[in-house]
N, C-alpha and C positions, 0 to 999 in steps of 0.2 A: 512598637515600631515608631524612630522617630519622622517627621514631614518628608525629613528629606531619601530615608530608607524608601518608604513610600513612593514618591518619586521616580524613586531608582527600576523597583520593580515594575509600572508601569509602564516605564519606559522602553525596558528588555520584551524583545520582539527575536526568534530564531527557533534556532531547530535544535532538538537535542535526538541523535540517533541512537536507537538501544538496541544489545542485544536480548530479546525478549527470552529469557529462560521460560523449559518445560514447568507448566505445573500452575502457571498464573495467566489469569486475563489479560486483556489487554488494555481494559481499563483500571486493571489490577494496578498495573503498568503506569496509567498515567496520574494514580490517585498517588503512586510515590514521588512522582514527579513533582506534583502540585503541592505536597507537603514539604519537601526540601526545597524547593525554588521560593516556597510563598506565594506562587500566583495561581490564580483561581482560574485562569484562562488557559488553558491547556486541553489539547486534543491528541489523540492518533489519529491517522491517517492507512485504513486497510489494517480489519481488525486479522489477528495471527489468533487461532484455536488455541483452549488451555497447553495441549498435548504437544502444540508447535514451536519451535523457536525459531530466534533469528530476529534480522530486521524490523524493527517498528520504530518509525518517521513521526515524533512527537514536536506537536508546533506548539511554541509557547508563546503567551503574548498576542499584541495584535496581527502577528505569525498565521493564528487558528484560519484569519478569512482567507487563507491561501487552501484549506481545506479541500476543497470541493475540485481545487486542482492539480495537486499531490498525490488525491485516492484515486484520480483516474490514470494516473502513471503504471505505466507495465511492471511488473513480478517478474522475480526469477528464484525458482527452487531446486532444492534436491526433496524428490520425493522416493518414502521405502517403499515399496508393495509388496505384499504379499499375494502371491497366487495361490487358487487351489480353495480358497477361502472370500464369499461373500458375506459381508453382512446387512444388514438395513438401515444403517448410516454412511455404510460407506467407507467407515473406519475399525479401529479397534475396539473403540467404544461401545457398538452395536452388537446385536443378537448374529448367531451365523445362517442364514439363510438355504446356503449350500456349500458342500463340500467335494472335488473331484479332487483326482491324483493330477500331479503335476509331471508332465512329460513333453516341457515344451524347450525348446533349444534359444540360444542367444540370436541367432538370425532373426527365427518366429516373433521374438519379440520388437526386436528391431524392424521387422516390416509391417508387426502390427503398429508400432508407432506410426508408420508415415499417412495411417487412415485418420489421424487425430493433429497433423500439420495444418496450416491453412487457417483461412477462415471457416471455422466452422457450428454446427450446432448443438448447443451443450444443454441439457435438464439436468438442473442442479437438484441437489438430493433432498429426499422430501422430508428428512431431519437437518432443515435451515432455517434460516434468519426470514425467509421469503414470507409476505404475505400475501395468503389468502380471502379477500374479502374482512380485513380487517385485523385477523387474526396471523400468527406467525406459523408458519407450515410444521415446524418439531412439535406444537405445543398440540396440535390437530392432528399428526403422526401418534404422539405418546398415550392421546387417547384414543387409537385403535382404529382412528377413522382413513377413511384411504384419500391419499394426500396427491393431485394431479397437478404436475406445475409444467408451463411451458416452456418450450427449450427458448431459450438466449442463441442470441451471435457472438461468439468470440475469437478472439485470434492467437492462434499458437503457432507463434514463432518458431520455435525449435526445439527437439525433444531431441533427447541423445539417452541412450542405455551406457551407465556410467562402469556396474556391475552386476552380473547376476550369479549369483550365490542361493542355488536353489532351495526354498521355495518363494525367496526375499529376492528382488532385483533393484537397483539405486536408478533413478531416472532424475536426469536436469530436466526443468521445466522453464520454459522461457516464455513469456504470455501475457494476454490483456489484463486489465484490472478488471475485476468480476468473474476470474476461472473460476472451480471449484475443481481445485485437484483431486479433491474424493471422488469425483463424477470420472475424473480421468482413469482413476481407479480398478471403480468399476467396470467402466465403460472397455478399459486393456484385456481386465479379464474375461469379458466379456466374449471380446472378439476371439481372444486366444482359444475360447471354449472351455475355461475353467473356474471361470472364476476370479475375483480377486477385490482385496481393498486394503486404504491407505492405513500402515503400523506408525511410520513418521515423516515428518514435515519441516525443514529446514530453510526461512526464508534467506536466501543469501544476495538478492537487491531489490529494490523498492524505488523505482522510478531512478532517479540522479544517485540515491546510495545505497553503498553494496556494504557489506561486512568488516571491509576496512576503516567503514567511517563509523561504525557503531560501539558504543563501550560497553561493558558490561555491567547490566544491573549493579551487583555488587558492589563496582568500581565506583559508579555513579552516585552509591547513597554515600561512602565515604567521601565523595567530595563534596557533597552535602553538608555532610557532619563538617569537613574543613573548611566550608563554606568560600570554595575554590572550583565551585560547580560551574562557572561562566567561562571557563577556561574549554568547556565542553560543546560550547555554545555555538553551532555555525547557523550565519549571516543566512536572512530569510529569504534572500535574492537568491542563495545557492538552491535554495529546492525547486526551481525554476529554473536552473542555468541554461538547459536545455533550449530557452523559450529566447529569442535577439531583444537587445535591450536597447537603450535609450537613454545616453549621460545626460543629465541634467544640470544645468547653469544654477549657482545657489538661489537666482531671481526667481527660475523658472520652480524650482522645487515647493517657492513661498506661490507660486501661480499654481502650478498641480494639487499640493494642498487642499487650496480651495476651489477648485475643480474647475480650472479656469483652463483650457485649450493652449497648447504650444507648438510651435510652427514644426513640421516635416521637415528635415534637413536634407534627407533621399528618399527617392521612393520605397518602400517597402521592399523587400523579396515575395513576402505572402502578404499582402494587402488585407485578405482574411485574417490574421493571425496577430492577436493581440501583442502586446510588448511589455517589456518592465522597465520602468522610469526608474534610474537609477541615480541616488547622489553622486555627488564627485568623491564622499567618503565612502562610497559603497554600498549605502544604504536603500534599501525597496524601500519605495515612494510611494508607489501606484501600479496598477494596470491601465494600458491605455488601448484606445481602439484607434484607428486608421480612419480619420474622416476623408473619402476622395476629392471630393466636391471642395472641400474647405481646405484642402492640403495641409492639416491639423490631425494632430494626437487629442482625442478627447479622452481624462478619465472617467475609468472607469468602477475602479475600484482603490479607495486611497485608506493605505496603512497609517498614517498621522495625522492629523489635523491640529 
C-alpha cells in the first residue's frame, strides 16, 4: 500500500449499512468489512443473532466513537413466533420445554399484546450475553446451573399483529435498544397460556436506518472486489441526524479540533442535549456540550484532530 493509499483510508470515517443475511455473526459481518475496505477500525453497532437478519449499522473509521451512541438507538422488527411451543432459549435453537395445543384467536393475541406496550419490565433469557458475576449467563445456563437475571426497564413502543397463520403469528416490534425479543416471545405465549418462542427475526430499522439504506452483503463484497465500495459510504453525521447540529466556520472547525470552546449563536432547545459540530462540507467534527454560564459549546468528543 502506497503513503498516500494509506492516507486515504485513515482518513474515511462513515457508516456502511448491511443487510445482515441469516446464518452469520455479526462480527462475521464486520470481519468482511474490514477485509475489503482495509481498515482495522470497524465496529457494529447492536449485535443481530446468527439466525436473524436485517439491518447492521457498521461504523467505519474514526465513525467507531460514535459507537456507544448509535447502540442506544431504538429497533424496529418483524418478529415469527411460534405458539404452542416453549423452549429454554427462547428460540428455535433451544430444547422444548412444553408443548400445548393452540386455540387462540387474532383478537387474543392482539390484546395480549397491549400488556407488553409501555414502559415495561423485561428478564432477558437466561441463554444471553448477560453477565453473572463475571461469567456470561448461556455459558452457566449450558452448564446446567440455574441461571437468575433481573428484569430490565424497557420501552415498547408499538407492537402490531402483522399475521397469524396458525401456529406462526408475524409481529412488528418497535422498541428500546436492549429488548430481547425472545423474552417477548415467551413472555406472548406465556400470557396466551400456551406457550411460545421466537422461529425468526428480521431487523428492519436501527435507530436513523431502515432497510432502504442497507445493501446486501453480496452486493457489498463485489464492490469490494471493484473497489467502488465508497460509493456505499454514508456521511457519519447521518447516524446522528436525529440529534440538532451546529455549522461550523472553517476557523471554528481548526478551534473544535483542538478542543477549544465556540460561542452559542442561540440558545438551545434542550440545553441538556449534546449537538454535532458540523462542517460547512458536512463533515462530523465533534460532539459538543452546552456550557450555560459561559454561553459556549464545549467539545466533547472530537472525530479529527
Amino acid at each position: 500500500m502506497s503513503e498516500q493509499e494509506f492516507d486515504l483510508k485513515n482518513a474515511v470515517s462513515g457508516v456502511l449499512v448491511v443487510d445482515k443475511p441469516v446464518g452469520m455473526t455479526s462480527h462475521d459481518v464486520v470481519q468482511v468489512v474490514r477485509r475489503g475496505t482495509g481498515i482495522r477500525r470497524a465496529g457494529h453497532t447492536g449485535t443481530l443473532d446468527p439466525r436473524a437478519s436485517g439491518v447492521l449499522v457498521v461504523l467505519v473509521g474514526p465513525a467507531v466513537r460514535l459507537s456507544e451512541y448509535v447502540s442506544a438507538s431504538d429497533k424496529r422488527y418483524q418478529a415469527i413466533i411460534r405458539l404452542g411451543e416453549s423452549t429454554d432459549t427462547y428460540d428455535a435453537d433451544g430444547e422444548i420445554t412444553r408443548r400445548e395445543a393452540v386455540d387462540i384467536t387474532q383478537e387474543q393475541i392482539e390484546e395480549a399484546l397491549t400488556h407488553f406496550e409501555g414502559t415495561v419490565e423485561q428478564v432477558p433469557p437466561a441463554y444471553s450475553a448477560k453477565k453473572i458475576n463475571g461469567q456470561k449467563a448461556y455459558e452457566l445456563a449450558r452448564k446446567g446451573e440455574e441461571v437468575e437475571l433481573d428484569a430490565k426497564e424497557i420501552d415498547v413502543y408499538h407492537l402490531e399483529l402483522l399475521e397469524w397463520d396458525s401456529p406462526e403469528a408475524i409481529i412488528d416490534v418497535y422498541c428500546s435498544s436492549g429488548t430481547y425479543v425472545r423474552s417477548l416471545a415467551n413472555d406472548l405465549g406465556e400470557v396466551l397460556g400456551c406457550g411460545g418462542h421466537l422461529v425468526g427475526l428480521r431487523r428492519t430499522k436501527s435507530g436513523e436506518f431502515a432497510l432502504r439504506d442497507a445493501i446486501q452483503l453480496r452486493k457489498l463484497e463485489e464492490a469490494f472486489d471493484n473497489g467502488d465500495w465508497y460509493k456505499y459510504l454514508i456521511p457519519a453525521a447521518e447516524a446522528l441526524s436525529d440529534w440538532p447540529s451546529r455549522e461550523l466556520s472553517f476557523e471554528e472547525v481548526d478551534l473544535v479540533r483542538h478542543g477549544h470552546r465556540v460561542p452559542v449563536e442561540e440558545e438551545p432547545e434542550n440545553p441538556d442535549h449534546w449537538v454535532r459540530a458540523i462542517s460547512q462540507q458536512g463533515e462530523l467534527v465533534a460532539l459538543l456540550e452546552y456550557l450555560p454560564e459561559e454561553k459556549e459549546w464545549q467539545p466533547r468528543k472530537v472525530f479529527f484532530t
